[in-house]
C-alpha positions as CSV (number, residue, x, y, z in Angstrom):
1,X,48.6,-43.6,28.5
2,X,46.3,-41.6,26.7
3,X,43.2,-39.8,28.5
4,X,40.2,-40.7,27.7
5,X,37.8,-37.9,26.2
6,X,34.0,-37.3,26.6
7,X,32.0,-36.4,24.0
8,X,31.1,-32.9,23.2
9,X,27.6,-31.7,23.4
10,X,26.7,-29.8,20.4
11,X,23.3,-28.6,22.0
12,X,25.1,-27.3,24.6
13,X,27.5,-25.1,22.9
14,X,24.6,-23.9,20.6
15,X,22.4,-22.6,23.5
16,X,25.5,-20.8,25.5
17,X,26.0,-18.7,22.3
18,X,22.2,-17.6,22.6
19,X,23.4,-16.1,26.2
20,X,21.6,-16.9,29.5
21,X,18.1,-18.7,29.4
22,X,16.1,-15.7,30.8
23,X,12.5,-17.8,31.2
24,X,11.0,-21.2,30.2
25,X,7.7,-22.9,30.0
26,X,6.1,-25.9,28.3
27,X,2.9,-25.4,25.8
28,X,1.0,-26.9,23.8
29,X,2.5,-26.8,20.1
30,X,-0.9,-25.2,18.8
31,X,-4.1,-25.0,20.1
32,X,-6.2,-27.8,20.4
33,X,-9.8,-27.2,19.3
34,X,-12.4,-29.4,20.3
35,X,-13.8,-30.1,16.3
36,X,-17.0,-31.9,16.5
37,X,-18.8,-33.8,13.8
38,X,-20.6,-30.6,12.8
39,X,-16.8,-28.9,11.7
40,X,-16.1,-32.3,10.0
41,X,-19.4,-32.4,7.7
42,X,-18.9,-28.5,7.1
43,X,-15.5,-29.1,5.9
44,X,-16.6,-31.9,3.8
45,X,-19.3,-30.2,2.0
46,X,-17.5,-26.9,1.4
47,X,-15.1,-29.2,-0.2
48,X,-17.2,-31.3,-2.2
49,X,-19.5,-28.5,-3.4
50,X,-16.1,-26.8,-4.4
51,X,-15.1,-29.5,-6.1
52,X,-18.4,-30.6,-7.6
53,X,-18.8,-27.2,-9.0
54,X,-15.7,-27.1,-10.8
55,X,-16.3,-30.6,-12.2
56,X,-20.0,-29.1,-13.2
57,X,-18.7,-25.8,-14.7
58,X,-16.3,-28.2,-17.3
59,X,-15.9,-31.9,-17.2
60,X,-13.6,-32.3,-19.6
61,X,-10.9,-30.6,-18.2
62,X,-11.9,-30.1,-14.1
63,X,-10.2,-33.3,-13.2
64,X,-6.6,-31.5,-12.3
65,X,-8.4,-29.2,-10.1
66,X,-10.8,-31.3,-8.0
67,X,-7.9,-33.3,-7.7
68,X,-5.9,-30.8,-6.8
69,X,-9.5,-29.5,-4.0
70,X,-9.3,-32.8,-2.6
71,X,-5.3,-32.8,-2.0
72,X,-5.0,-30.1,-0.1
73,X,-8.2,-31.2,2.2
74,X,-6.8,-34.2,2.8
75,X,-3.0,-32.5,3.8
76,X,-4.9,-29.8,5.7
77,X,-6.9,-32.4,7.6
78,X,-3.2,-34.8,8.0
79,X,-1.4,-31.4,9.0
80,X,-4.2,-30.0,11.7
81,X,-5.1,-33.8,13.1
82,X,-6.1,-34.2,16.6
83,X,-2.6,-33.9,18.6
84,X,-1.2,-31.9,21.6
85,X,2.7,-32.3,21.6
86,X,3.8,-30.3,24.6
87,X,7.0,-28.6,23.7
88,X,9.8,-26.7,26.0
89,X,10.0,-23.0,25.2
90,X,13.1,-21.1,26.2
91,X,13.9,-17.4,26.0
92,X,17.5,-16.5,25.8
93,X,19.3,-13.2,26.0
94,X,20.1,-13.5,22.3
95,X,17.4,-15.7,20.9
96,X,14.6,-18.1,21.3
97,X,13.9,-22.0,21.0
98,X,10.6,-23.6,21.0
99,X,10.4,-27.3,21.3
100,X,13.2,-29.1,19.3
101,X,13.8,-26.0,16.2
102,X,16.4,-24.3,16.2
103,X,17.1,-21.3,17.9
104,X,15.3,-18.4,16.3
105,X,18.1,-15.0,17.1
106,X,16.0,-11.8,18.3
107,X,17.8,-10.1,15.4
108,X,14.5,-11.5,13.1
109,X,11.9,-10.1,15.3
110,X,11.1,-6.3,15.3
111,X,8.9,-6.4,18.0
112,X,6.2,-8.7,20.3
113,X,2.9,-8.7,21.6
114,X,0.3,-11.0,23.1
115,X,-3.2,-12.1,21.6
116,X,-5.2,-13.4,25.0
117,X,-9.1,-14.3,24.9
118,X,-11.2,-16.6,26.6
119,X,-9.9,-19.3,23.8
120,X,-6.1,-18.4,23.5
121,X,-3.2,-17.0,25.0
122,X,-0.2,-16.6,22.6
123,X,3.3,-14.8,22.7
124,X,3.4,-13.0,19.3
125,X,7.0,-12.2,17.8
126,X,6.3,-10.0,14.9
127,X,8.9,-9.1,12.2
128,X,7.8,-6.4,9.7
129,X,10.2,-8.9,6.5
130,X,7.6,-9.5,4.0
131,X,9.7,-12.8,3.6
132,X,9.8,-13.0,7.6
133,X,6.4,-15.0,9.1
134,X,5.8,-14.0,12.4
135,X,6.1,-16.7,15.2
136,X,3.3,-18.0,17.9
137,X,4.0,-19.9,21.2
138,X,1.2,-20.8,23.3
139,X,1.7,-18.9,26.7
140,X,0.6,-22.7,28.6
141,X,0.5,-21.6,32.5
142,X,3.2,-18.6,32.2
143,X,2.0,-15.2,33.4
144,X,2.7,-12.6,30.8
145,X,4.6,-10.4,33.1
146,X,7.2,-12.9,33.5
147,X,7.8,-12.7,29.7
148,X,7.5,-8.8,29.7
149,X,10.2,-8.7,32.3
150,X,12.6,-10.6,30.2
151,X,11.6,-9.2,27.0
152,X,13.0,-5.6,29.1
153,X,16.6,-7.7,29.1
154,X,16.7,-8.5,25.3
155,X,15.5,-4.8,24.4
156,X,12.8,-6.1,22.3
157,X,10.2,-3.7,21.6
158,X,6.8,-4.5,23.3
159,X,3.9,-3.6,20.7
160,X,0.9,-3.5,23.1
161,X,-1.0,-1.7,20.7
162,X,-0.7,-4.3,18.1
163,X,-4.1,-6.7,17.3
164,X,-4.5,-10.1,15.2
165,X,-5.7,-9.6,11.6
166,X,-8.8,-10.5,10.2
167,X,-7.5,-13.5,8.2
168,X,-6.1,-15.0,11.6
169,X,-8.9,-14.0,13.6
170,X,-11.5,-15.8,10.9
171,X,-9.2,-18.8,10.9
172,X,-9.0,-19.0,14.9
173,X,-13.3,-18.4,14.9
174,X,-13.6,-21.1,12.6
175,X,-11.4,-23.4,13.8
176,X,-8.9,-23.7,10.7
């Protein structure tokens, strides 16, 4: 008679290859901002104006480019709509998975550090790749001393020096 066999769990073999999960916490998958109708008619007069002074600069040939001003308002509004997916974040000796990606290997990161203000609180994982972006988990209820003691274990260097940019801080201060 032939024995019956169960299924293998792909997920499972995956994450034991990452090593031991070290700490886990669920977050938000980006941070909600409370946009009122002030943001919305901002937003819709910067692009308009933008857009109507293209069109008024040449309209005979502006139509590709308002076109184009009104395409990527309406993906950046689609993209950044009102939503707060919680998501599972896991830190493994050799890697990291947040929500359902794949497992991002420390080997990408050269470094961490943590941006936390009275509006945010976010694990930063920095690489210094100019093809590399550098990855942002919301902190949710974890203590960052938790994530500093296993951070010690993977041998990841903590960059407490390091600060957010202008370009991020303008986005986070205006919302985008």
């Amino acid at each position: 008679m032939k024995a019956e066999t169960k299924p293998v769990n792909k997920a499972a073999i995956d994450k034991t290859f990452y090593g031991k999960k070290l700490v886990s916490w669920k977050a938000l998958d980006y941070h909600p901002y409370e946009r009122g109708i002030g943001w919305y008619i901002s937003f819709g007069l910067l692009t308009f104006g933008s857009a109507l002074i293209i069109f008024l600069m040449d309209p005979e040939s502006s139509s590709v480019p308002v076109a184009c001003i009104c395409l990527m308002a309406a993906f950046y509004l689609w993209v950044h709509r009102e939503g707060e997916t919680q998501q599972e974040v896991t830190i493994y000796e050799n890697g990291i998975e947040i929500g359902e990606r794949a497992i991002i290997p420390w080997q990408r990161f050269d470094g961490y550090w943590f941006l936390q203000d009275h509006h945010s609180r976010l694990l930063v994982l920095e690489s210094e790749s100019w093809n590399q972006d550098r990855v942002r988990v919301l902190l949710g209820e974890n203590k960052t001393d938790k994530i500093i003691r296993a951070m010690e274990k993977i041998e990841l260097k903590h960059l407490a020096d390091k600060r957010e940019n202008g370009f991020d801080l303008w986005s986070r201060v205006f919302r985008l």
